[in-house]
PAMI-495005 format. One record per atom (N, C-alpha, C): x, y, z; atom name. Coordinates in Angstrom, 1 decimal. Example, Ala and Ser with C-alpha at 12.3 -4.5 7.8 and 13.67 -1.06 7.14 Angstrom:
REM PAMI-495005
LOVEX        X        Y        Z   site
LOVEX     13.2     -5.7      7.8      N
LOVEX     12.3     -4.5      7.8     CA
LOVEX     13.2     -3.3      7.8      C
LOVEX     12.8     -2.2      7.1      N
LOVEX     13.7     -1.1      7.1     CA
LOVEX     12.9      0.0      7.9      C
REM end
This chain:
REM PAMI-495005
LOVEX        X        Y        Z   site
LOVEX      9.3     -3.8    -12.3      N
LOVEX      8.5     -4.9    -12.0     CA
LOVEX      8.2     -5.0    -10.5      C
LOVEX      9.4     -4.6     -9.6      N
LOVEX      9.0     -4.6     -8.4     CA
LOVEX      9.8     -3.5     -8.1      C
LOVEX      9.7     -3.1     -6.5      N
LOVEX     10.4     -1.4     -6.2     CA
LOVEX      9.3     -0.6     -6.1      C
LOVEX     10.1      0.8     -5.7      N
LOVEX      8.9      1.8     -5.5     CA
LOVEX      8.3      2.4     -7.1      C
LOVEX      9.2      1.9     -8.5      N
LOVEX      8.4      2.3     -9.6     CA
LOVEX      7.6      1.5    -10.2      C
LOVEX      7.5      0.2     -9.7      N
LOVEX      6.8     -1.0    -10.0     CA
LOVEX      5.2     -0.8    -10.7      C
LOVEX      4.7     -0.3    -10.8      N
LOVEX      3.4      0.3    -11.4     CA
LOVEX      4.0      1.1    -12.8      C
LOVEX      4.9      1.5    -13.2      N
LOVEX      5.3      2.0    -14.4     CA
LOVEX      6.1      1.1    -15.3      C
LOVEX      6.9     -0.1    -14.1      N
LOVEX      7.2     -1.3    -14.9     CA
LOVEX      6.6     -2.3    -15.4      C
LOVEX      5.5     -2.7    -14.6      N
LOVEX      4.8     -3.5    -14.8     CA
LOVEX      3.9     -3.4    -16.4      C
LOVEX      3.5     -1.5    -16.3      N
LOVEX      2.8     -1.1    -17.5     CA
LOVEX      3.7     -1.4    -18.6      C
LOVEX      4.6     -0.2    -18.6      N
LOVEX      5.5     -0.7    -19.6     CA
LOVEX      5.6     -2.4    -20.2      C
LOVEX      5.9     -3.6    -19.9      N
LOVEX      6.3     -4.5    -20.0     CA
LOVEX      5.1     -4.9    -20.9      C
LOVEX      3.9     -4.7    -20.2      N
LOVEX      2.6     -4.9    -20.8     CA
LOVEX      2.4     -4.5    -22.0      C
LOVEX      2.8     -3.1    -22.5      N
LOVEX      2.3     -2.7    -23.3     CA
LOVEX      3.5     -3.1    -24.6      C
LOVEX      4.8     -3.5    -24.3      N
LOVEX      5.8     -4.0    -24.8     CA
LOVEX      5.1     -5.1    -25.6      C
LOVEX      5.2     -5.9    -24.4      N
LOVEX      4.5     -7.1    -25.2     CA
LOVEX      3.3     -7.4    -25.8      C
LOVEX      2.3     -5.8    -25.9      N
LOVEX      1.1     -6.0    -27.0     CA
LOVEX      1.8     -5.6    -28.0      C
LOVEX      2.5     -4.7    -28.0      N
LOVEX      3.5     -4.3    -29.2     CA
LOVEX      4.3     -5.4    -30.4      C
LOVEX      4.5     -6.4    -29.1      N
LOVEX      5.4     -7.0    -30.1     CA
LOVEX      4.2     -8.4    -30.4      C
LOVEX      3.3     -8.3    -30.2      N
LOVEX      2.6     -9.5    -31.1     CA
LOVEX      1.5     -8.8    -31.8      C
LOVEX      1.8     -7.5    -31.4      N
LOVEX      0.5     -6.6    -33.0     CA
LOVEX      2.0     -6.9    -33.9      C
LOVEX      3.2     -6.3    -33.5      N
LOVEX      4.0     -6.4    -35.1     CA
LOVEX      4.3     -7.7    -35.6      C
LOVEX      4.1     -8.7    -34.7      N
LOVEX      4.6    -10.0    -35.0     CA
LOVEX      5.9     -9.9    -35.6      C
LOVEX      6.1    -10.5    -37.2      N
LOVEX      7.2    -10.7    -37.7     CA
LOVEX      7.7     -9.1    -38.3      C
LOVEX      9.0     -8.9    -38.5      N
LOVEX      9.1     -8.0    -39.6     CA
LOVEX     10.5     -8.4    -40.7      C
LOVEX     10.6     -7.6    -41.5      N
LOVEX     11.4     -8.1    -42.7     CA
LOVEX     12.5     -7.1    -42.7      C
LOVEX     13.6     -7.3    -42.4      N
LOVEX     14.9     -5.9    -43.1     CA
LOVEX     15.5     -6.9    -44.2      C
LOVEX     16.3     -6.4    -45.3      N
LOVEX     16.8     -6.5    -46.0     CA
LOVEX     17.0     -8.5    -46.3      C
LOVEX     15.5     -9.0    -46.5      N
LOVEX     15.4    -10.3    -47.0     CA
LOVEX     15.2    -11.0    -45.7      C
LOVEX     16.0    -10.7    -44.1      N
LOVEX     16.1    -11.4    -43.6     CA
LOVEX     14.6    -11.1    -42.7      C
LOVEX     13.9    -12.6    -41.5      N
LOVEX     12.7    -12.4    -40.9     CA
LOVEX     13.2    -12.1    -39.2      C
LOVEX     12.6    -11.3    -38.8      N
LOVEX     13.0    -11.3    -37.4     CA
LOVEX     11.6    -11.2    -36.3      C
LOVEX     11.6    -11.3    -35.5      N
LOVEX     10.7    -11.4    -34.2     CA
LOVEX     10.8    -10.7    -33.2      C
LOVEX     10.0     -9.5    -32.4      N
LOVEX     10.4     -9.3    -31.7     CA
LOVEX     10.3    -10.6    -30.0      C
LOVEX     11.0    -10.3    -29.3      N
LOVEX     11.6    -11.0    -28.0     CA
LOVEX     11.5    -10.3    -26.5      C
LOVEX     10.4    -10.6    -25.7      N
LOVEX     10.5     -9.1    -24.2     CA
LOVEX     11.1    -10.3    -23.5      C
LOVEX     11.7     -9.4    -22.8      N
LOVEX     12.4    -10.6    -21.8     CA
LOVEX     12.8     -9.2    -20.5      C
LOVEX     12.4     -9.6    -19.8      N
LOVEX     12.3     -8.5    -18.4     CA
LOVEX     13.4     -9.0    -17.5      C
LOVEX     13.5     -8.0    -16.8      N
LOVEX     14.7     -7.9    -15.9     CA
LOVEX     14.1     -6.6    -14.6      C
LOVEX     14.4     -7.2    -13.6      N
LOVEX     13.9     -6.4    -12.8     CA
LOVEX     15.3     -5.5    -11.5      C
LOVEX     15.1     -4.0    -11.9      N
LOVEX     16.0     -3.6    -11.3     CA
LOVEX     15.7     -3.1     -9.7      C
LOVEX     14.1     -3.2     -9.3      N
LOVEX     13.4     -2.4     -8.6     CA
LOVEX     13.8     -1.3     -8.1      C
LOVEX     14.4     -0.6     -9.2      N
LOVEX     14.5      1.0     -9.1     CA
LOVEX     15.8      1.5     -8.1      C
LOVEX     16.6      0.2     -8.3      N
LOVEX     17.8      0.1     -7.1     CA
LOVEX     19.0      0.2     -7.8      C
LOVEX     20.1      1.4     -8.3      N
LOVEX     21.3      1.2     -9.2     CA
LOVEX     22.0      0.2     -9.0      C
LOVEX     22.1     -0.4     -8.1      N
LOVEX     22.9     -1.7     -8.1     CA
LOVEX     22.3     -3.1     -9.0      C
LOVEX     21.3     -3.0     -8.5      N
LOVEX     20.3     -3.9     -8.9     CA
LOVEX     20.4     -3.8    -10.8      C
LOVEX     20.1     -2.5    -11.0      N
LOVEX     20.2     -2.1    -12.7     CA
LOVEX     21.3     -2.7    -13.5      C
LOVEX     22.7     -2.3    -12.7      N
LOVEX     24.2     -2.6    -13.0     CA
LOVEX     24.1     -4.1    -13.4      C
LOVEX     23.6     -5.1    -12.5      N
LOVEX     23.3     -6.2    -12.6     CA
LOVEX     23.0     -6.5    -13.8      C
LOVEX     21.5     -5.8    -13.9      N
LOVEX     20.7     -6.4    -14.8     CA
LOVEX     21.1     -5.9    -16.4      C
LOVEX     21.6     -4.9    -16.4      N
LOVEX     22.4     -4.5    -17.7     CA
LOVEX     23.2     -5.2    -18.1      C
LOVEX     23.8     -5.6    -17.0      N
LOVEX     25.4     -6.7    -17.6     CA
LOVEX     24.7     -7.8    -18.3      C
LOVEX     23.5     -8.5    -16.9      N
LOVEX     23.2    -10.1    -17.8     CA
LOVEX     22.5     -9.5    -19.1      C
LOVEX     22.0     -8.8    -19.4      N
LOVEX     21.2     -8.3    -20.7     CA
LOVEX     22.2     -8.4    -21.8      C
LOVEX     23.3     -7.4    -21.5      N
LOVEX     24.1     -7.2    -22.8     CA
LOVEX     25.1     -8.2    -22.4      C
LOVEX     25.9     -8.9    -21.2      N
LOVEX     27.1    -10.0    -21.6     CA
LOVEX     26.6    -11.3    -21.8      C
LOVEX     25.6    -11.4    -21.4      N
LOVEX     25.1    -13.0    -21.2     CA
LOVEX     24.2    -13.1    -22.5      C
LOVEX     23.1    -12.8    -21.8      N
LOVEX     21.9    -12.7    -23.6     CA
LOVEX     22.3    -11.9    -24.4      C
LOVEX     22.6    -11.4    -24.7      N
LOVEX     23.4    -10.5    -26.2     CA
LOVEX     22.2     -9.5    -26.5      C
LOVEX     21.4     -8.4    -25.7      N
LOVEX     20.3     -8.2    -25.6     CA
LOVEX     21.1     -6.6    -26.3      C
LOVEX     20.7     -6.2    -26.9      N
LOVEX     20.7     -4.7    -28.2     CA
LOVEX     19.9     -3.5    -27.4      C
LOVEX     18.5     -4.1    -27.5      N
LOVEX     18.1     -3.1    -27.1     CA
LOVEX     17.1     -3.2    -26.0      C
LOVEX     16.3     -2.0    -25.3      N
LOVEX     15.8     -2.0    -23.7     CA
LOVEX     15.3     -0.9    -23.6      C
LOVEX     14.3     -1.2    -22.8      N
LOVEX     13.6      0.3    -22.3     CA
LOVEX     14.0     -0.2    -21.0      C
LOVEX     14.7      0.8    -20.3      N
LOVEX     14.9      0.9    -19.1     CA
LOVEX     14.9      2.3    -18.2      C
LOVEX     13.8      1.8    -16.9      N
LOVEX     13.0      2.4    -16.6     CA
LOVEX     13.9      3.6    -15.3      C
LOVEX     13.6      4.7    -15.5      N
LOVEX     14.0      5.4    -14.5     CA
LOVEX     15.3      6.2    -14.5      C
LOVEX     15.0      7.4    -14.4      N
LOVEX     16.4      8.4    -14.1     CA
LOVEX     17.1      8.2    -12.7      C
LOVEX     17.2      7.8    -11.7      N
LOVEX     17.6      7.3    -10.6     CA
LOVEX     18.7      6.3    -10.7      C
LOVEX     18.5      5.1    -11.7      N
LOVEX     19.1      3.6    -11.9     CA
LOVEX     19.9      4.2    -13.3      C
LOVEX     20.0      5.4    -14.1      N
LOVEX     21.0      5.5    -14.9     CA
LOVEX     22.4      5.8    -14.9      C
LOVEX     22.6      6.6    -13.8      N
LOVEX     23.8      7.2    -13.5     CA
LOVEX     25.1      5.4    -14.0      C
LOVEX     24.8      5.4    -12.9      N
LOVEX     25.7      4.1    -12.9     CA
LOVEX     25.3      2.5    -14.3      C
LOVEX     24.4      3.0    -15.2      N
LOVEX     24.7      2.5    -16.5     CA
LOVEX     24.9      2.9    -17.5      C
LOVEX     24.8      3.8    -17.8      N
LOVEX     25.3      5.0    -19.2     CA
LOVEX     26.7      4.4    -19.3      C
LOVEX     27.5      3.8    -18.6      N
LOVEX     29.1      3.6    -19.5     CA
LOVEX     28.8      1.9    -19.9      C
LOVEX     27.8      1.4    -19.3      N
LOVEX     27.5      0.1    -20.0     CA
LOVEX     26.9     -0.1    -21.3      C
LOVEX     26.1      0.8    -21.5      N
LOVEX     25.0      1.4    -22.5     CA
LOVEX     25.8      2.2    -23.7      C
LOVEX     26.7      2.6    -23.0      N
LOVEX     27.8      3.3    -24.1     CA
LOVEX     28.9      2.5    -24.8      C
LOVEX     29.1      1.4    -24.0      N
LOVEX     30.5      0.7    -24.1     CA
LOVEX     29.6     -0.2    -25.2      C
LOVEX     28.5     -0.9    -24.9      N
LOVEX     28.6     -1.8    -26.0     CA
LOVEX     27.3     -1.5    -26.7      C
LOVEX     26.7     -0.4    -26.7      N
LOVEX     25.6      0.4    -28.2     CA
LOVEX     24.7      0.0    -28.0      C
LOVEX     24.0     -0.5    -26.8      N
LOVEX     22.7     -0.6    -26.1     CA
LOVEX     22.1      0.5    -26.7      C
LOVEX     20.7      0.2    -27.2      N
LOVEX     19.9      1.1    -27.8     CA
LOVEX     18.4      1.0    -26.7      C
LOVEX     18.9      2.3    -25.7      N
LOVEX     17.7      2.2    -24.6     CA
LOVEX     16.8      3.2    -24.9      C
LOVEX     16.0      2.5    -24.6      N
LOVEX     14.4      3.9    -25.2     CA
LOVEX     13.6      3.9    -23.8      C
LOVEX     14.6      4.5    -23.2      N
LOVEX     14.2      5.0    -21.4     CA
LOVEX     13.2      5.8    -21.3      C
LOVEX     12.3      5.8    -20.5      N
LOVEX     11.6      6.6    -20.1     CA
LOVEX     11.8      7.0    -18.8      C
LOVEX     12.0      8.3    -18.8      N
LOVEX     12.5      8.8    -17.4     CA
LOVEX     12.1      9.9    -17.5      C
LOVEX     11.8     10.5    -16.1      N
LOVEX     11.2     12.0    -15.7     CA
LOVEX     11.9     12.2    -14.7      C
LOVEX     12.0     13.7    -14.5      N
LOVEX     12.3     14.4    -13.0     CA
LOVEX     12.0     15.8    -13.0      C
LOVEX     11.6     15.6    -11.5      N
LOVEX     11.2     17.0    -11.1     CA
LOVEX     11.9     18.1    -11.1      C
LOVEX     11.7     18.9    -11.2      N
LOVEX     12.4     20.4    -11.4     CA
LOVEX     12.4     20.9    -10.2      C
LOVEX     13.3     21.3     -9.5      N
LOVEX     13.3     22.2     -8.2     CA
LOVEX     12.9     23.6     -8.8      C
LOVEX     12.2     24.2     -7.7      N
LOVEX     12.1     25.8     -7.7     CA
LOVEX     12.5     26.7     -6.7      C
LOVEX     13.3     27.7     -6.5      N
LOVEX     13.5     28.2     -5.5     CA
LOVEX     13.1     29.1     -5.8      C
REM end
């Protein structure tokens, strides 16, 4: 949302939330559910991520997340692990050549 990848979060978020009002409602097993975007801004800073992971999953009880960037992962993969965060990250990196 802000940071140096702020143009890929911004998109993302956007396109999130056309997603979730083309699917509107859906149905599992009798019950109705909705989806919910609710943003968190790490600006591409691991500290910042750590943060925002914790209020996601201890506070809001937040499941699942696209969260943006191979840089801000290192230091949340054991939060993501510990409690079954279902992240559908998009992340790139460059390949060195020698």
């Amino acid at each position: 949302m802000s940071g140096p990848a702020a143009a890929w979060g911004v998109g993302i978020a956007r396109a999130l939330r056309m997603a979730a009002e083309e699917i509107g409602t859906f149905t599992i097993g009798g019950q109705a559910y909705k989806w919910e975007i609710v943003d968190y801004d790490h600006k591409y800073n691991p500290a910042d991520a750590v943060s925002a992971v914790n209020k996601a999953v201890n506070t809001d009880n937040i499941t699942y997340g696209c969260i943006q960037g191979s840089g801000v992962h290192p230091p949340i993969l054991p939060i993501i692990r510990q409690s079954n965060f279902l992240d559908y990250g998009m992340i790139g990196r460059r390949q060195k050549h020698h």
